[in-house]
N, C-alpha and C positions, 0 to 999 in steps of 0.2 A: 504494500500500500504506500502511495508515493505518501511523502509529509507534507508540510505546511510551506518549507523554504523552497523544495523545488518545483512549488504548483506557480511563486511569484515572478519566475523569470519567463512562462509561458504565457506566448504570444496567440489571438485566434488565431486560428488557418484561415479563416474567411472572413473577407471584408468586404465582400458586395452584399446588395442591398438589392429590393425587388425592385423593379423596371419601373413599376406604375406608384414606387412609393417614394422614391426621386423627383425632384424639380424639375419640370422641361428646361429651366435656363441653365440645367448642369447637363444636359442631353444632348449628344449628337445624333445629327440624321443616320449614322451607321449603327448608332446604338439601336434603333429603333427599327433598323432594316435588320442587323443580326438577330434582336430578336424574336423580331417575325419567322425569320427562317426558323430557328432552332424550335418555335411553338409550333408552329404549324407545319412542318417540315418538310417545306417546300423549299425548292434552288431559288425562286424568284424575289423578287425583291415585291413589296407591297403597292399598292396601287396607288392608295393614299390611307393615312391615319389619324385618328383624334385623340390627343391624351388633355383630359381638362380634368378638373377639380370642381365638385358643385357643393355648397356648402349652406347649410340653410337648421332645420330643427337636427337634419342626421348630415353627418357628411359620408360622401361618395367619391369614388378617384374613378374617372374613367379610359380605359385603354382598349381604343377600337381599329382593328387594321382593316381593308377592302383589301378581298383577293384580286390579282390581276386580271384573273378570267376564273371562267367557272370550271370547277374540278372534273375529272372526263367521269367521274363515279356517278356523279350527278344525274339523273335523269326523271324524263317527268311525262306524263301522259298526255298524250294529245289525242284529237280525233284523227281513223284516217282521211289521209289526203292532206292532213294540215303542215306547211311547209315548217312552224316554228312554235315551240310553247306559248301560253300563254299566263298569267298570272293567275286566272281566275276573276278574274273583275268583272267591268261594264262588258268587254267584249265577248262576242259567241262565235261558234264555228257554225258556217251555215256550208251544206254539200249541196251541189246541183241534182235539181230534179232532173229524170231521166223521161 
């Protein structure tokens, strides 16, 4: 069991800090592109990001990246014939009457 004298001369191993719990004015744009990579683990670099701070009865730190494009896993149902997804909203798929 170490003692009390040699516990004082140890140093942490780790000195970083979580990404979203850092000031953006100590952040670079690389910090914010490596860490997209390494979460999301993707090669590309992010499309665009929002890191804010909202602060009111609760506070909130917020860290949002937009993928470059959409992942190929992705997919989604459509009717046939229809050229492209849709969201599901106002718009409708109409097919030609025969």
């Amino acid at each position: 069991m170490p003692s009390e004298a040699e516990g004082e001369d140890e140093a942490p191993v780790n000195q970083a800090s979580a990404l979203w719990a850092r000031a953006k004015s100590e952040l670079t744009e690389q910090d914010y592109k490596d860490f997209y990579k390494h979460v999301a683990g993707d090669f590309t670099d992010p499309l665009a990001w929002v890191h804010s701070k909202i602060e009111g009865t609760y506070e909130y730190t917020l860290l949002l990246f937009i993928r470059p494009a959409r992942p190929s896993t992705c997919t989604c149902r459509r009717p046939a014939g229809a050229s492209s997804c849709t969201s599901g909203g106002s718009s409708s798929w109409r097919t030609r009457a025969s």
